[in-house]
N, C-alpha and C positions, 0 to 999 in steps of 0.2 A: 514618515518616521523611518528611520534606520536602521534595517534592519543585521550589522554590523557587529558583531562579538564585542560584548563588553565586560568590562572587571565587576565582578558581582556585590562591590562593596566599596567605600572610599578608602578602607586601608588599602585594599588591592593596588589600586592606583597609586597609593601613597608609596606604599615597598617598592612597587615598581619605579617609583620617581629616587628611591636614595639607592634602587639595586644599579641604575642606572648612572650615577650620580658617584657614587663611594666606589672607588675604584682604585687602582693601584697607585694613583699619583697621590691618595689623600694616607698611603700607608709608607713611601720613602721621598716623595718632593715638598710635601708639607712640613714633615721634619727636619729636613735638610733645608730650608727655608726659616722655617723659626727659630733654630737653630743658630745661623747665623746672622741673622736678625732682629729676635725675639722680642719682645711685645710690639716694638716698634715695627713689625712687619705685620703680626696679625690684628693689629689696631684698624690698619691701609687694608687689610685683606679682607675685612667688615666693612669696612666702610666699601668697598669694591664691589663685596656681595649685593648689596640695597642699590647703590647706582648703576653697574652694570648689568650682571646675571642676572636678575630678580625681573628687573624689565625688560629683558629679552627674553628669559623664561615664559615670563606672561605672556606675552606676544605669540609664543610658540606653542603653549598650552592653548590659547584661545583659537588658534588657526585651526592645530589638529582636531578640537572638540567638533567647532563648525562642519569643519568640510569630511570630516571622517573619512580620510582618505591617506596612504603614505603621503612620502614626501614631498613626490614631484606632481603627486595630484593635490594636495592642498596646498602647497604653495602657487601652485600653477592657479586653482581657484581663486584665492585668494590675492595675488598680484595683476593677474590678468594676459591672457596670450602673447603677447609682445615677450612676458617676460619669464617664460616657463623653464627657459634655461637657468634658471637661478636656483631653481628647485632642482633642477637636474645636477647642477655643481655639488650642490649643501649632501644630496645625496651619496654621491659619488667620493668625494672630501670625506665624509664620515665613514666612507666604508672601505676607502683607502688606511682609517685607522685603524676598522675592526678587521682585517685582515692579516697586521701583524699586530695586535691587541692578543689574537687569542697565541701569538707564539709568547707573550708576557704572561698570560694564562697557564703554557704549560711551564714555560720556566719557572715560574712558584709550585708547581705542582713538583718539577724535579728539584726544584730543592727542598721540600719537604720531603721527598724520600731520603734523600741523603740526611735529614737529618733522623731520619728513620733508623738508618745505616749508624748514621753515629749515636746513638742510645745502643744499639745492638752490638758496635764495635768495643771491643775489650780494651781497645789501646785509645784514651781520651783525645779529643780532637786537639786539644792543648798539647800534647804532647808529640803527635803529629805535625803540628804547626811549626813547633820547638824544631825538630830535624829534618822541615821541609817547609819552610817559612812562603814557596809562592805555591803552596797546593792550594789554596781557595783561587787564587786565580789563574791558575793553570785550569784548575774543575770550570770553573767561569768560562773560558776561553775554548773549550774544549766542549760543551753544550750549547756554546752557542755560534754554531759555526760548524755547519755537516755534520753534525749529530743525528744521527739515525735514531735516538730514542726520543730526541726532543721530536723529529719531525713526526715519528709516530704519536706523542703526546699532544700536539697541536693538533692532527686530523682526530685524534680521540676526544679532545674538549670541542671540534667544531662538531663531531657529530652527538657530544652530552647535549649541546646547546640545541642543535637543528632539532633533539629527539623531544626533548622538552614543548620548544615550541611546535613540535609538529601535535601535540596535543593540545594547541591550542593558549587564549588567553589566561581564561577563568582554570583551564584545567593546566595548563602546562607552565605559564609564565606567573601567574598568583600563586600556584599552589609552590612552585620552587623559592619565590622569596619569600615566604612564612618559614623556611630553613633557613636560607641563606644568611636574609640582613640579623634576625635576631642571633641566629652562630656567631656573624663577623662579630658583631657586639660582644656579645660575650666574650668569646676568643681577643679582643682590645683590651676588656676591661680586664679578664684576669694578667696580661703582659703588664699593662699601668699597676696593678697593685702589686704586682712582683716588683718591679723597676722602682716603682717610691720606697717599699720596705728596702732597696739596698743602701748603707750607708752613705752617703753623700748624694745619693740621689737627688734629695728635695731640694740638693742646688740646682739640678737641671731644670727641675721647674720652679725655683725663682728667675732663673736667666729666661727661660720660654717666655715669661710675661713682663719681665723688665723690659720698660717702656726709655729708650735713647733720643731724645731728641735732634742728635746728632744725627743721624740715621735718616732724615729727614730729608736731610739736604741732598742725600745721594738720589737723584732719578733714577738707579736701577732697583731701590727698592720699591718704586712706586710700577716700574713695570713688572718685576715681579709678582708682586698684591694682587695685581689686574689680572695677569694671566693664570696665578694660579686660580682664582676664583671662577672664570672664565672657562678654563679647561678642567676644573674638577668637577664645577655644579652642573654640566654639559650644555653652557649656553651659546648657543648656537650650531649646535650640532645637527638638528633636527630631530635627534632623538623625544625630545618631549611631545614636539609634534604627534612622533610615531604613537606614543604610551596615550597622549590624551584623544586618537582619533579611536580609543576604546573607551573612552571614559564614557559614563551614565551620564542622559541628557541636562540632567538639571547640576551635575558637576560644579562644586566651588571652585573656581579657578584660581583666584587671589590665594585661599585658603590654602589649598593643595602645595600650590607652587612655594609658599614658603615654610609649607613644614615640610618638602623634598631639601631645599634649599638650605633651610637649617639644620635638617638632618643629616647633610653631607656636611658641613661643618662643625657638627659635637663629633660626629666620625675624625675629621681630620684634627680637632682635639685632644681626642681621647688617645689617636695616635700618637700623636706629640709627644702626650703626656706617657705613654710607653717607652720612645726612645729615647727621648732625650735625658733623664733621669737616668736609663742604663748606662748609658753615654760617658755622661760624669761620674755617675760612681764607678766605673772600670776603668777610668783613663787616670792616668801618675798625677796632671796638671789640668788645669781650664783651658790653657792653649790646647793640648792635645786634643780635650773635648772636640775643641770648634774643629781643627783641623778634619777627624773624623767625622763630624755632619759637610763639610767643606768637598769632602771628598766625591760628588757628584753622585747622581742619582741610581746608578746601575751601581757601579764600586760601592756605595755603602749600603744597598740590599742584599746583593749576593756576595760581595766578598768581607765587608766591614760586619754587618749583624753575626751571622756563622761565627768570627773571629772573637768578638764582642762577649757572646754567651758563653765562646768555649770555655774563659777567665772563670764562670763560678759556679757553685755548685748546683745540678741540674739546670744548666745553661742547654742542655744538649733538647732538653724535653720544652724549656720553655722558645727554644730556636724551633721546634717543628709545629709549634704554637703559632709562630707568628707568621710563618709560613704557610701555615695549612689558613689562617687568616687572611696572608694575602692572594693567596690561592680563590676563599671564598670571595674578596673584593674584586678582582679579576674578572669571577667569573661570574659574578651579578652584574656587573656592566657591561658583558658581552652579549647577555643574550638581550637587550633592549637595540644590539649593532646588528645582531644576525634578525632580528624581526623590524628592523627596517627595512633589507633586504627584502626580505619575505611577503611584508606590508604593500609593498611595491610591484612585487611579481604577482602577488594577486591581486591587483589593478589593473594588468592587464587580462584579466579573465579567468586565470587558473587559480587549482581549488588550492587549497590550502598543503594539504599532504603531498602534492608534484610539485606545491612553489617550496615547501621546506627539503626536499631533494634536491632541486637547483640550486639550493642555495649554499647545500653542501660539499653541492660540487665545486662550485663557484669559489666557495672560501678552501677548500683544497687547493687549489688550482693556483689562486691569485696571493695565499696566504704561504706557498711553499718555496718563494726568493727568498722571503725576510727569515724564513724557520733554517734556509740553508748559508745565509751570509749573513753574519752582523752590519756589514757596510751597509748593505741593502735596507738590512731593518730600520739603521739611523738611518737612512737616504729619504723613507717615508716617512718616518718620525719627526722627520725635520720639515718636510714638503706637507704633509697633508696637519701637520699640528699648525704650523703656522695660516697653510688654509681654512682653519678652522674661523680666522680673523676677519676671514672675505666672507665667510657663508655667513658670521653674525652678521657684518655688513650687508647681503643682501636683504635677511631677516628687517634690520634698524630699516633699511630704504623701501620695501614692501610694507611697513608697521605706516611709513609717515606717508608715503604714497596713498595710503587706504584714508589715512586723516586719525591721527594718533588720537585726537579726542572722540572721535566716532568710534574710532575702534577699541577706546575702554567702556564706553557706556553701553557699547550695541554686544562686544562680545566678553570680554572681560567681566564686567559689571554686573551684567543681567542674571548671573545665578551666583553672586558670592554675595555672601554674608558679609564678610570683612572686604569693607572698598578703600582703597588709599584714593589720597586726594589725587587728581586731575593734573595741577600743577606737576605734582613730583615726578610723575608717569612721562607725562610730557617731555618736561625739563631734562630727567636725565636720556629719551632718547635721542633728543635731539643732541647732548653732552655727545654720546657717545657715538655719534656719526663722523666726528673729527677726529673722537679717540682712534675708531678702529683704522683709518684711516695712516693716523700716525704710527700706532701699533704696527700696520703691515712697513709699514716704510722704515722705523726701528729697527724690525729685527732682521730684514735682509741690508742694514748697513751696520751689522756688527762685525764683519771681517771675520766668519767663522771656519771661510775657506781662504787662502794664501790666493787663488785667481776666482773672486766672486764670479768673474764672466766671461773670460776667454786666458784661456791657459798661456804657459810661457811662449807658446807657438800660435801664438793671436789664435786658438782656434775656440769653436762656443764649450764651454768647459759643462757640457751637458752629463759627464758622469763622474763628477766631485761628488763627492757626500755629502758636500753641504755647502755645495756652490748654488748665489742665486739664479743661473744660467737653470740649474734643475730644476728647480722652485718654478722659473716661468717656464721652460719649457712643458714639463706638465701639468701646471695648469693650462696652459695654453689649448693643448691638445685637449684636454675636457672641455675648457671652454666654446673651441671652436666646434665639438662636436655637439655641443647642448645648444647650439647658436644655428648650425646647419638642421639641427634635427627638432630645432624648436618649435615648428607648429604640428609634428606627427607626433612627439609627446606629448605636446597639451590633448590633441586629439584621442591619444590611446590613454592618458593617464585621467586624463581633467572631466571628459565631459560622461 
């Protein structure tokens, strides 16, 4: 028996599955997605949920329960020595994100002050805007990028998070999401009921569920559907791994994973149903509307929302709402990033309280490029999100390697109540072994850098922002280091 710190309940695990799960993409890419796609995109984005995330979920939930181990020890168990390096990637990948995750942590935290500042301020943000029409994005540009208070803000949310989990599962990481995810909620629902009481609003959510068949035919809405499900419900991140190698022996596994699973999607619902309703009832026309969800992911949180509220009255109080919201979402996903870390350092033998000090050193350290450059930020953003593709991938290749039917009925099956059939399980992961596949191979031929590989001076264009030359190059560099270093990690992590 295992003698391993566990959540002292099945909500425990469960909070911890949407604290982990509900995070900032499900509060401005899910809006700015159904938005410009609406019903026709979150139709594909359900249907994505059940064939993708769900059975990869599973797979991850089942390993971590087993082997109760971090990352690179349960995967390493559960694939087998040859292939420990794959546990060592998924780790590293994920923690390439929580490292400027938590600078998008504090950047909701500073803009919630400022909208602090503007309830406070005498002279309305509206009328500010009116005689200096790019201050949102001047404040934008100006926070993020050598900002001396952001960078203090990120070491201060890394060491809220390190302080938490340094007291543990049951005491630190359960008792903080019994705050958290029921705040986020609330703080959702009351924006949604503001935003539909505005005039024209309940167009925005007719448009959010109008179903275009048209839409169909475009394949970039189908890779959308896929990754945003992908990267909000966190499958394949390892993360779940990390949360279920604390879960109680007799843990429903099926159960759990889809009420995590659904629960980050009534989240990213509910959010929808807060902007996009604002959206339309503040803008002159419906092109405007779309235009403003159009307008990419960082521009319509901190500089579109801010602008948005300033139009009506007490916009100012309901902008530090949605803020201080996505602040909570942020920061419930972080700390399931920082206790992978943590999961892992005490794998190699150290106690709990030195491995959560390393780790805050560590996320200082490695988290203070992307808190001093924006290029930086997106340079990860781009390199370890799209990584994200290769680690489900090793996940799917470890599930069928083990024997996909073995490994629902021996680990999956054996304590849930609620069993899906065998077929589905199966079928879709073998689907998604060509998906992720083509997935990686899509989005480094979308031309997102002007030299994908070697600049106008034939040379390897390794410090593009979002050349694929960076993309391989560091993966490379992990890879070849989880590949040289592959049988002392199994050894220190596995056995």
């Amino acid at each position: 028996m295992s003698t391993k710190e566990q959540f002292s309940s099945r909500w425990g695990i469960i909070l911890a599955s949407l604290g982990m799960a509900i995070g900032a993409g499900n509060l401005w890419r899910f809006p700015r997605l159904a938005g410009q796609y609406g019903g026709s995109f979150i139709l594909l984005w359900l249907f994505f949920l059940l064939i993708w995330s769900i059975p990869i979920l599973l797979a991850e939930f089942s390993i971590g329960k087993k082997f109760k181990k971090g990352v690179v020890g349960s995967f390493a168990r559960m694939a087998g020595k040859r292939y420990t390096f794959m546990g060592f990637f998924i780790t590293v990948c994920t923690l390439g994100i929580a490292f400027y995750y938590s600078i998008v942590t504090a950047w909701a935290l500073r803009y919630f002050g400022f909208s602090i500042e503007t309830i406070l301020n005498e002279t309305p943000l509206k009328t500010r805007l009116a005689e200096n029409p790019e201050l949102l994005e001047t404040f934008w540009l100006s926070i993020s990028n050598g900002n001396t208070i952001t960078i203090v803000l990120y070491i201060l949310v890394s060491l809220g998070g390190v302080m938490i989990l340094y007291r543990g599962i049951s005491g630190g990481l359960e008792k903080a999401n019994r705050i958290l995810i029921p705040g986020l909620f609330i703080m959702l629902i009351i924006i949604s009921a503001y935003s539909l009481s505005l005039e024209k609003g309940i167009l925005g959510l007719e448009y959010m569920f109008l179903i275009d068949i048209n839409h169909f035919k475009e394949p970039r809405i189908w890779i959308e559907a896929l990754t945003q499900s992908a990267w909000s419900t966190g499958a394949g991140w390892g993360l779940m791994m990390t949360i279920s190698s604390y879960a109680r022996q007799k843990e429903d596994v099926t159960l759990n994973t889809f009420i995590g699973a659904f629960g980050n999607n009534t989240a990213s619902i509910v959010a929808g149903m807060a902007i996009l309703p604002a959206v339309f009832a503040l803008s002159p026309t419906e092109g405007e509307a779309i235009t403003y969800l159009q307008s990419g992911s960082q521009s319509l949180t901190f500089t579109i929302i801010p602008k948005l509220f300033s139009m009506i009255q007490g916009g100012a109080i309901l902008a530090s709402i949605f803020f201080f919201a996505l602040f909570l979402a942020a920061f419930s996903s972080l700390l399931p990033m920082v206790e992978l870390l943590i999961s892992n350092i005490i794998d190699l033998g150290i106690k709990r309280h030195r491995a959560s000090i390393y780790a805050f050193v560590l996320f200082v350290i490695f988290g203070f490029p992307s808190a001093y450059s924006l290029d930086i930020f997106s340079n990860q953003d781009w390199v370890w999100g799209v990584g994200l593709l290769v680690s489900g991938l090793f996940i799917i290749f470890v599930s069928i390697k083990h024997g996909l039917l073995d490994m629902k009925m021996s680990m999956i099956d054996v304590d849930s109540d609620f069993k899906l059939s065998d077929k589905y399980y199966q079928y879709c992961m073998l689907f998604n072994l060509p998906v992720a596949l083509f997935l990686i191979y899509w989005w480094m031929s979308q031309g997102y850098s002007e030299y994908p590989w070697f600049d106008s001076n034939g040379n390897w264009n390794v410090l593009d922002v979002y050349s694929n030359a960076s993309i391989i190059t560091q993966w490379g560099i992990v890879l070849l280091a989880g590949i040289i270093l592959n049988y002392p990690l199994y050894k220190r992590f596995a056995q």
